[in-house]
VEXDREN-2710 file (C-alpha; in Angstrom, 1 decimal):
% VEXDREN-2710
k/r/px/py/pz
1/UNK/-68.8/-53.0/33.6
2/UNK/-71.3/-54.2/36.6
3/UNK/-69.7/-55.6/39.9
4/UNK/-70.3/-59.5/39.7
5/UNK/-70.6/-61.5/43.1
6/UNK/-70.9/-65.4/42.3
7/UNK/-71.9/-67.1/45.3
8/UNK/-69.7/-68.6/48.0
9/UNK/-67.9/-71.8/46.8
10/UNK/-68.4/-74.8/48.1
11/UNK/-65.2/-76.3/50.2
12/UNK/-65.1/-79.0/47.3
13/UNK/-66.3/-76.8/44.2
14/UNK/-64.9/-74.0/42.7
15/UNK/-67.1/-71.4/40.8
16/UNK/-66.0/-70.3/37.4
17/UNK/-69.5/-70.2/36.0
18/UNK/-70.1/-66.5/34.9
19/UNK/-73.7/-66.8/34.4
20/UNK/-74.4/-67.3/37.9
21/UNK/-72.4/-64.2/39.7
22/UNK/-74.8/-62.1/41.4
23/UNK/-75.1/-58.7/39.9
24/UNK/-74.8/-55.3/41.8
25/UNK/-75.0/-51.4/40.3
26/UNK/-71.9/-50.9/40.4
27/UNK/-70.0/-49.7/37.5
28/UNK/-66.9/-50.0/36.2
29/UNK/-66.1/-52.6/39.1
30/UNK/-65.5/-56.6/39.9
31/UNK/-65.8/-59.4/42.0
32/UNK/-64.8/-62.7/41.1
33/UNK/-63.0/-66.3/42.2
34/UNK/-60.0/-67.5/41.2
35/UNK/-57.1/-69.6/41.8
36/UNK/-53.9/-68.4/42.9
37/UNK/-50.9/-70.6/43.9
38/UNK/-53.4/-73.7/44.4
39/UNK/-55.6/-71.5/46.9
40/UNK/-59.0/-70.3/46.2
41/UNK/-59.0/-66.4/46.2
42/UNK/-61.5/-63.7/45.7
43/UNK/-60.7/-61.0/43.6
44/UNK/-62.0/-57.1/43.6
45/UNK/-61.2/-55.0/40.7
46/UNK/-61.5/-51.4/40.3
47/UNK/-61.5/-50.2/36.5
48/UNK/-59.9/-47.0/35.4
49/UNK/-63.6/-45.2/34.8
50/UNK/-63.9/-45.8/38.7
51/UNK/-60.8/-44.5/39.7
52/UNK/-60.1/-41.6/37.0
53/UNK/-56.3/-43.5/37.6
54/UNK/-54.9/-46.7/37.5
55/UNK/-57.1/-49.5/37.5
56/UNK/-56.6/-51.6/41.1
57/UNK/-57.3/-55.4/41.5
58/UNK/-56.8/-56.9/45.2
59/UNK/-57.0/-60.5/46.3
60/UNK/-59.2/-61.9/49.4
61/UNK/-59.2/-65.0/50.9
62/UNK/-62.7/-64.8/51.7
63/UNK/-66.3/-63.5/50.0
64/UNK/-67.0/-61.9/52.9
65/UNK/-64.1/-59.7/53.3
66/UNK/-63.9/-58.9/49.3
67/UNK/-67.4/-57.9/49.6
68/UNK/-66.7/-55.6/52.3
69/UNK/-63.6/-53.5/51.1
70/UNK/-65.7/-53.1/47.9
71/UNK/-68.3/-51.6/49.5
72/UNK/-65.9/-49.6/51.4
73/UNK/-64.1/-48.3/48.3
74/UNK/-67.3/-47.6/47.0
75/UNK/-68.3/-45.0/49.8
76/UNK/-64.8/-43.7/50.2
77/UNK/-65.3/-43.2/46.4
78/UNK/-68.5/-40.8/47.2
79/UNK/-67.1/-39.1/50.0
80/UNK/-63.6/-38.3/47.9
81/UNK/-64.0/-39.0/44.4
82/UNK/-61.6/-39.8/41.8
83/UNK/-59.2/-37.6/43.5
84/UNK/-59.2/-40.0/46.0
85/UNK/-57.1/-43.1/43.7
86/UNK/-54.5/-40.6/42.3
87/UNK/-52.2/-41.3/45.1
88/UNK/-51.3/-45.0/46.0
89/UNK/-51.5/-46.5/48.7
90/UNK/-47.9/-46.0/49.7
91/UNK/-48.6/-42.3/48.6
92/UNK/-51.6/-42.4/50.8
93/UNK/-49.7/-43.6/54.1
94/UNK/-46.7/-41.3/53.7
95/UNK/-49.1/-38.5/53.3
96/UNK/-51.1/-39.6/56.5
97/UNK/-47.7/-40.3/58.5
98/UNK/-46.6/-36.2/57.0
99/UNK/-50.1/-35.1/58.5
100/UNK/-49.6/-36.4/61.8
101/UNK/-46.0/-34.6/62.1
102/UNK/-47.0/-31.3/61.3
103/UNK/-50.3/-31.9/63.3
104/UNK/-52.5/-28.5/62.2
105/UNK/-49.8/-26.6/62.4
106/UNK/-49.1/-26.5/58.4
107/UNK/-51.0/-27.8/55.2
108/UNK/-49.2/-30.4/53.5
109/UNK/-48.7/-28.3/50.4
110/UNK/-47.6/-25.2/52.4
111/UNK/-45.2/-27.9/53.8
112/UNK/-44.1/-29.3/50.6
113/UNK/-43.5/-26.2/48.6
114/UNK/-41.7/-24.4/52.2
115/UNK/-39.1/-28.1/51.7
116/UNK/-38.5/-27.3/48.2
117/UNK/-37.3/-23.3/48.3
118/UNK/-35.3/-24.5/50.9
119/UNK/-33.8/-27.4/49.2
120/UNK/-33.5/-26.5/45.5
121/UNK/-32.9/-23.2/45.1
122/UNK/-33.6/-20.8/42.5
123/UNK/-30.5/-20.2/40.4
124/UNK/-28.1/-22.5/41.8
125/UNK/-26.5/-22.5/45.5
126/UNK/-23.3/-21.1/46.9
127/UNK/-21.1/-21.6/50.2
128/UNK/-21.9/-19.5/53.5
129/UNK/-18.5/-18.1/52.5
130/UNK/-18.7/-16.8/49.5
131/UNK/-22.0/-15.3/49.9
132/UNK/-20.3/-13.4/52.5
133/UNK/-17.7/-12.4/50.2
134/UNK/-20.1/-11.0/47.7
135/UNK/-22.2/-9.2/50.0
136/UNK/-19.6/-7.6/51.2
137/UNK/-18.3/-6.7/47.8
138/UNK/-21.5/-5.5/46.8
139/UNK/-22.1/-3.6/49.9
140/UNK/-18.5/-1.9/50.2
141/UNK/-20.0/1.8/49.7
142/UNK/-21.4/1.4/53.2
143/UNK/-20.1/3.1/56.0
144/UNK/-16.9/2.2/57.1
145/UNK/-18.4/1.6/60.9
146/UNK/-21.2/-0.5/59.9
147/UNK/-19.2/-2.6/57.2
148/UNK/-16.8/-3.2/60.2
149/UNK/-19.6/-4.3/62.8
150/UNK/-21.3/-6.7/60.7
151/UNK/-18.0/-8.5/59.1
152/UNK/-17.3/-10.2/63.0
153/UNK/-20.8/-11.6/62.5
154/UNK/-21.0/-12.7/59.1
155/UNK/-17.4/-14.5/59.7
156/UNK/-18.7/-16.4/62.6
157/UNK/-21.6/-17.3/60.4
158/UNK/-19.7/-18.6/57.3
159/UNK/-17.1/-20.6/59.8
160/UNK/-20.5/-22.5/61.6
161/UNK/-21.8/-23.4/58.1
162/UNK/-19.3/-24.0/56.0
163/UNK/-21.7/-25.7/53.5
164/UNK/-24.3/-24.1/51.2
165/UNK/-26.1/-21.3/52.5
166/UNK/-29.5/-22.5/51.8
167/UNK/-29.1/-25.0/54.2
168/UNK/-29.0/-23.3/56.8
169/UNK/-32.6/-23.1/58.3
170/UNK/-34.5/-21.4/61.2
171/UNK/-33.9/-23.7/64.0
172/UNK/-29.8/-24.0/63.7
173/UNK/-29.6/-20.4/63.1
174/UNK/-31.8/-19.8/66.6
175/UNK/-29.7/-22.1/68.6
176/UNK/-26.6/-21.1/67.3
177/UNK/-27.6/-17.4/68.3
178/UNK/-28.4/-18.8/71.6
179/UNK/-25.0/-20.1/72.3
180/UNK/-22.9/-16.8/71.3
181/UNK/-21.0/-15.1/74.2
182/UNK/-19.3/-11.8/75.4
183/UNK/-15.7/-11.4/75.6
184/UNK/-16.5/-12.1/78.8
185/UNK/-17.9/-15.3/78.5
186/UNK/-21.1/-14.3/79.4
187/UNK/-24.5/-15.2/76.5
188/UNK/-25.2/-11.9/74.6
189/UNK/-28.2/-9.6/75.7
190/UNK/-31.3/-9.8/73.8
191/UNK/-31.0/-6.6/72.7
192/UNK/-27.6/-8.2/70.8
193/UNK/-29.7/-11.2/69.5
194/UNK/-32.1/-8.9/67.9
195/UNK/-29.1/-6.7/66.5
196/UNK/-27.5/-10.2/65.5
197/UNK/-30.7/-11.0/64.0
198/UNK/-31.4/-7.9/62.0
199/UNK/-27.7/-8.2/60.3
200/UNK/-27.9/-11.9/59.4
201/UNK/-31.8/-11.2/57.8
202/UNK/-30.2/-8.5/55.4
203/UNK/-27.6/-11.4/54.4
204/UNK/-30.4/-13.8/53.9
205/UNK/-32.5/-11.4/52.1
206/UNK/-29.6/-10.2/49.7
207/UNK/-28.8/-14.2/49.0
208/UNK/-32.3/-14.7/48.1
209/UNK/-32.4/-11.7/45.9
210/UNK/-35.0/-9.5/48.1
211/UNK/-35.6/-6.2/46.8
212/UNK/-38.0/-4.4/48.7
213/UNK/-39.8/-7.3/49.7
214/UNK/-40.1/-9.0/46.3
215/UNK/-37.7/-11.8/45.0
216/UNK/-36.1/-10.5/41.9
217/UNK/-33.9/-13.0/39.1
218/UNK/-30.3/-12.0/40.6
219/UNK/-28.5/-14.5/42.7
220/UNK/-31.5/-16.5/44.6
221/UNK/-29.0/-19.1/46.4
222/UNK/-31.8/-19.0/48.9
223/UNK/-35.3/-19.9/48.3
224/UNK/-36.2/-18.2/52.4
225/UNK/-34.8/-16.2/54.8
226/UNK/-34.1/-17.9/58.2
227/UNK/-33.3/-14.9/60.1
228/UNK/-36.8/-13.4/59.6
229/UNK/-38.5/-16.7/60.7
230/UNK/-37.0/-16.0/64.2
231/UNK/-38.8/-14.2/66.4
232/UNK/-37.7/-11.0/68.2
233/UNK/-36.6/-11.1/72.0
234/UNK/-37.8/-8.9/74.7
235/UNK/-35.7/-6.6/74.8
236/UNK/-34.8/-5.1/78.4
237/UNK/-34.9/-1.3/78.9
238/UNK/-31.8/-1.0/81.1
239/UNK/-32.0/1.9/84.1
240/UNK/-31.1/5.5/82.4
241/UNK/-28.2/6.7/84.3
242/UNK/-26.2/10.7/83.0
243/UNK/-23.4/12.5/84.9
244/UNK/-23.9/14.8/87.3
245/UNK/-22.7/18.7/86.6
246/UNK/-19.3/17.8/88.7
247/UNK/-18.9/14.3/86.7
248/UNK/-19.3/16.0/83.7
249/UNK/-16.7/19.2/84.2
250/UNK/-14.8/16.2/85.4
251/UNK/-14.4/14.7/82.5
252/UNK/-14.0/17.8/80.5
253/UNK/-10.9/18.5/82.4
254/UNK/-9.5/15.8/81.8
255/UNK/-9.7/15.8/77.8
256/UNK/-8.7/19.2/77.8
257/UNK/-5.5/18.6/79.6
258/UNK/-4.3/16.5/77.2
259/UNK/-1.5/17.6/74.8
260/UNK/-3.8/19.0/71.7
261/UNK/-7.0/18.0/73.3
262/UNK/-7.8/15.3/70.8
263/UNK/-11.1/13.8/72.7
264/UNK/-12.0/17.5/73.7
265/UNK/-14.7/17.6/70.8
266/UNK/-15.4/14.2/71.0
267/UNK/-16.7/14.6/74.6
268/UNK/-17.8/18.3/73.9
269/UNK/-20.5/17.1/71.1
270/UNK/-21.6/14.1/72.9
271/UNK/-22.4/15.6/76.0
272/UNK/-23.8/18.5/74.7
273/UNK/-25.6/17.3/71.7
274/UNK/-26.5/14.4/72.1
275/UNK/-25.2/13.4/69.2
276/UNK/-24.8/9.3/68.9
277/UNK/-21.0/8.2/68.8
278/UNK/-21.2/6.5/65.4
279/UNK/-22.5/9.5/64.1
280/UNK/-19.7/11.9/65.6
281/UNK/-17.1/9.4/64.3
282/UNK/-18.6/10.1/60.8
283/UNK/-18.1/14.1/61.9
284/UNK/-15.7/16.5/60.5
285/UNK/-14.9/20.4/62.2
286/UNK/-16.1/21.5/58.7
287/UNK/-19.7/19.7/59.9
288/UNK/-19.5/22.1/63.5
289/UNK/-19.9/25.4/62.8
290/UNK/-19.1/27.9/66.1
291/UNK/-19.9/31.3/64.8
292/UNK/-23.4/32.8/63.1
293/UNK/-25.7/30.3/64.9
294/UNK/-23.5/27.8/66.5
295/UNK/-24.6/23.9/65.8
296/UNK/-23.0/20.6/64.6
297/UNK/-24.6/19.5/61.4
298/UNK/-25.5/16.0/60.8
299/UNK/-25.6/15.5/57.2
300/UNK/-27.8/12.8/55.6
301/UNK/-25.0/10.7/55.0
302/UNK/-23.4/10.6/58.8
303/UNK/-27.0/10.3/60.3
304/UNK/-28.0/6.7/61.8
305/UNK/-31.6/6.8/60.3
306/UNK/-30.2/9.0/56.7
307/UNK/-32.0/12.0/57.8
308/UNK/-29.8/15.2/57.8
309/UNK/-30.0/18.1/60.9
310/UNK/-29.1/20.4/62.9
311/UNK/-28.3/20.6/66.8
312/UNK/-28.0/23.4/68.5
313/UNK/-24.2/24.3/70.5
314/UNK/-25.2/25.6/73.5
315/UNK/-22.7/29.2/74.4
316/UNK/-20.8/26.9/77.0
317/UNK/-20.1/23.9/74.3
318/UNK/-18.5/26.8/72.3
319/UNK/-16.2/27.8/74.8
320/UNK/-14.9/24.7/75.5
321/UNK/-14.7/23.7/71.4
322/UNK/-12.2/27.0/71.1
323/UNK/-10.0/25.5/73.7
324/UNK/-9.0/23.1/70.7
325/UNK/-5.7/24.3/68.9
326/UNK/-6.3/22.3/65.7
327/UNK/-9.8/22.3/64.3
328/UNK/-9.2/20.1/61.0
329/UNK/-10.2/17.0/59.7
330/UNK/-11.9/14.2/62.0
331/UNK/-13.7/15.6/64.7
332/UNK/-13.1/11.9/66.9
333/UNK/-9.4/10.9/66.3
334/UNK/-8.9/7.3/65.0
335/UNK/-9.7/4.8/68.2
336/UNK/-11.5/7.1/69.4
337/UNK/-13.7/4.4/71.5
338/UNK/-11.0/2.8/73.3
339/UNK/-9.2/6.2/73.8
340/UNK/-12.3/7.2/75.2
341/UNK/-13.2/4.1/77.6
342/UNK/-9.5/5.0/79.5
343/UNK/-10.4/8.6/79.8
344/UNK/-14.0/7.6/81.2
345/UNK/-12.4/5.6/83.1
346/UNK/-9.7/7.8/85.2
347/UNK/-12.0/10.9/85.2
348/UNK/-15.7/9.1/86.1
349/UNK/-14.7/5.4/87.5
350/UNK/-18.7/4.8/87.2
351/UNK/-19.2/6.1/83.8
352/UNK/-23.1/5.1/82.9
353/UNK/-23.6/3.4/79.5
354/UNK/-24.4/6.4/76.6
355/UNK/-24.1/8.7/79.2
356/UNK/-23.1/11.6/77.2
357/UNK/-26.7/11.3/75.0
358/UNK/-28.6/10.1/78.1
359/UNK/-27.4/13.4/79.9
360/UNK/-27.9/15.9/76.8
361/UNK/-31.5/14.5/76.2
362/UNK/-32.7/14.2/80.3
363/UNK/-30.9/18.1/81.2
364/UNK/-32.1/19.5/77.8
365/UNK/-35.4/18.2/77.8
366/UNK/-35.9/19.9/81.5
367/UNK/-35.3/23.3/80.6
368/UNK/-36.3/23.3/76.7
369/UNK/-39.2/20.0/76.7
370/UNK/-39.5/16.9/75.9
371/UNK/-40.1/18.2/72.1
372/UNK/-37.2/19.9/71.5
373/UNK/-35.1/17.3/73.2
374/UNK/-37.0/14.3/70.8
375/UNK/-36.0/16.5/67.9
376/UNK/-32.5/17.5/68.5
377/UNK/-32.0/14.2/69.3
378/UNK/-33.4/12.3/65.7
379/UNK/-36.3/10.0/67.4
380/UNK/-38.9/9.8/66.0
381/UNK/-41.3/10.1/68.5
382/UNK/-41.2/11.8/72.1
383/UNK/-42.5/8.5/73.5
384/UNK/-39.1/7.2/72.7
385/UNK/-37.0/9.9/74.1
386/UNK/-39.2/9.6/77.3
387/UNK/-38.9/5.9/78.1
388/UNK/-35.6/5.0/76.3
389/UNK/-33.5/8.5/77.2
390/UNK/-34.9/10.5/79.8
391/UNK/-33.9/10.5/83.6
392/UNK/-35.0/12.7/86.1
393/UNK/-33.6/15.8/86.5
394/UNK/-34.0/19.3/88.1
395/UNK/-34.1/22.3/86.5
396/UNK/-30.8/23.4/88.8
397/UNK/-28.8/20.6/87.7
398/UNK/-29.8/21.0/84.3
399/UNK/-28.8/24.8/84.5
400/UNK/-25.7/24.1/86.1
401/UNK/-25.1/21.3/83.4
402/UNK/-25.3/23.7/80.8
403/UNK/-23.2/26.6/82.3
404/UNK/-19.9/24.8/83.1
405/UNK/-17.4/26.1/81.1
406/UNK/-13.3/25.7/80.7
407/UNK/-12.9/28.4/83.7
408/UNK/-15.4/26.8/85.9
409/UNK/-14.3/26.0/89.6
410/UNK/-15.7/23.0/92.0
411/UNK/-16.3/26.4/94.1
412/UNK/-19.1/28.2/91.3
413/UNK/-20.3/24.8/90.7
414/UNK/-21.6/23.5/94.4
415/UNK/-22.5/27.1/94.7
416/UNK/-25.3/26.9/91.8
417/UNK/-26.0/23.3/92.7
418/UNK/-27.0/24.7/96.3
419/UNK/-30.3/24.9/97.4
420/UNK/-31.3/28.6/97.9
421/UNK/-32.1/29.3/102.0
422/UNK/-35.6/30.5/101.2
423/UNK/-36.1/27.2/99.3
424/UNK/-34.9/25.7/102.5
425/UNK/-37.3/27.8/105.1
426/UNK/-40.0/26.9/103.0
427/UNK/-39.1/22.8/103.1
428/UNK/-38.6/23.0/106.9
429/UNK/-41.9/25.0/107.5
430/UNK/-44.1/22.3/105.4
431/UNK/-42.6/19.9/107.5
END
């Protein structure tokens, strides 16, 4: 077929007259007069061989104008090609109005398949609440402490979104974050919102059947994970503070005058270990052995990153751990955390936060290096132990840290802590 223009009617005569139309090269196309409710229109038709699609036929009232879009259609037509007529022209204008929204930042497929994992699924959907159920059933050979940490989380979560869990997308999760508070009342630390992060991304993964990083056939109630899509927040390295010697024999009075010494290990291990208190929760005597070799042992199964080893009990940690009558079972007794806030709190009123690992790791790494002290401590690299752990100290206080023991008066201990006259000659004659 060869696009037809008949000349321009008179305003008294209508052409119908085939013969006559004008012929252009252009195939598989049309342009003719006709009438159409009693007015004279001009008509373009597009035929299926020029748009690989539906055929299209539009009405003008004027030759001009016909003339024009044809023309237009006909360079659009080189410039796109067929491709160009398999949407409509609603198609087309939704598509333009999608383009402006997301405005570079996404394709329009990348934007189109991200709507449908959210939307639809893989194998069905499921309430916030019972994924939370099943996770938590599937999950109960976990450790006690960590099954217990997450479960406040994961409740709030279910109670916020009540509805399917794939619902629940990036930006409600992030402001929903936002708005959680302390006891308090005060908005959670970033370090907390990462934490919180972390624990809701292994619930997301779980419901979208993540293993490893690939999306296996079991569950798939989510199609993405929302929790990975937010981005982590700077997270504050708070000021390092530890216990001086005197804080520290201190607070080891106190636990050992207490009827059975029940925190005496408990504070024993922490501050001469370094040991983390979720780990020496997880602790029995049978893991701390006090003869041959003294060390606590951190098996694979007790240990925060699943690595199993050995600490080292320096010979004044062991004098204090024989003060304890009853060596069996739990090294921490049950509460041990609140138990040991009070204690903190009567013996060292300004009690530092971790101060029992923060002391270990600044003392020990003063007389035995930063090395040791890394390893002893399970970082993985000294970089961490210096900027996350370390404070200063001076080899005196760290000697005196590590030589109190149950006999140990406030006498002997300023007497180590002093300075030495000579030390004090020499200050005054370089000043």
């Amino acid at each position: 077929m060869v696009a037809k223009f008949s000349h321009p009617p008179n305003e008294s005569q209508l052409w119908y007259d085939r013969t006559n139309m004008r012929k252009f090269s252009i195939p598989h196309t049309n342009l003719f007069n006709e009438i159409h409710n009693g007015n004279i229109r001009w008509v373009v038709y597009l035929g299926r061989r020029f748009t690989r699609a539906q055929p299209i036929k539009k009405r003008f009232r004027g030759y001009k104008e016909a003339k024009k879009w044809l023309l237009d259609e006909v360079e659009r037509r080189k410039d796109q090609g067929a491709s160009g007529y398999l949407l409509t022209p609603a198609q087309q204008e939704m598509a333009a109005r999608a383009l402006a929204v997301l405005d570079g930042r996404a394709t329009l497929t990348q934007a189109v398949e991200d709507y449908v994992k959210r939307k639809f699924p893989g194998s069905g959907t499921c309430t916030t609440s019972k994924a939370v159920a099943a996770w938590l059933e599937a999950k109960k050979f976990k450790s006690t402490a960590y099954l217990e940490r997450v479960k406040g989380i994961y409740a709030d979560l279910a109670e916020a979104f009540p509805g399917e869990v794939h619902t629940i997308t990036s930006t409600v999760l992030g402001k929903w974050l936002d708005g959680r508070r302390k006891r308090n009342g005060e908005l959670i630390s970033n370090n907390s919102w990462n934490h919180y992060r972390d624990d809701l991304a292994a619930l997301f993964n779980w419901c979208a059947g993540m293993v490893k990083g690939r999306q296996t056939r079991n569950r798939r109630w989510m199609g993405h994970n929302p929790a990975s899509e937010l981005e982590e927040r700077d997270q504050s390295t708070p000021d390092i503070g530890i216990l001086t010697p005197q804080e520290a024999l201190n607070l080891l009075r106190a636990a050992h005058k207490q009827p059975g010494c029940p925190l005496l290990g408990f504070f024993v291990i922490a501050l001469y270990t370094g040991i983390r208190t979720g780990e020496i929760s997880r602790l029995d005597w049978s893991d701390v052995r006090l003869d041959d070799e003294p060390q606590v042992l951190v098996k694979s199964s007790k240990a925060k990153d699943k690595e199993a080893r050995g600490v080292p009990l320096p010979s004044n940690a062991v004098a204090w751990l024989k003060e304890i009558p009853f060596r069996t079972g739990r090294v921490a007794p049950e509460g041990v955390r609140t138990k040991a806030h009070y204690l903190r709190i009567k013996s060292v009123p300004n009690y530092p936060r971790n101060a029992g690992r923060h002391s270990y790791v600044s003392y020990r790494a003063k007389i035995a290096g930063e090395a040791v002290a890394s390893e002893e401590a399970g970082h993985e690299s000294v970089g961490i132990t210096r900027k996350r752990y370390k404070a200063f100290a001076t080899r005196r206080t760290a000697e005196a840290y590590f030589s109190l023991l149950p006999s140990t008066t406030d006498e002997q201990l300023a007497a180590k802590l002093a300075t030495p006259v000579v030390e004090k000659m020499l200050e005054s004659a370089v000043v």
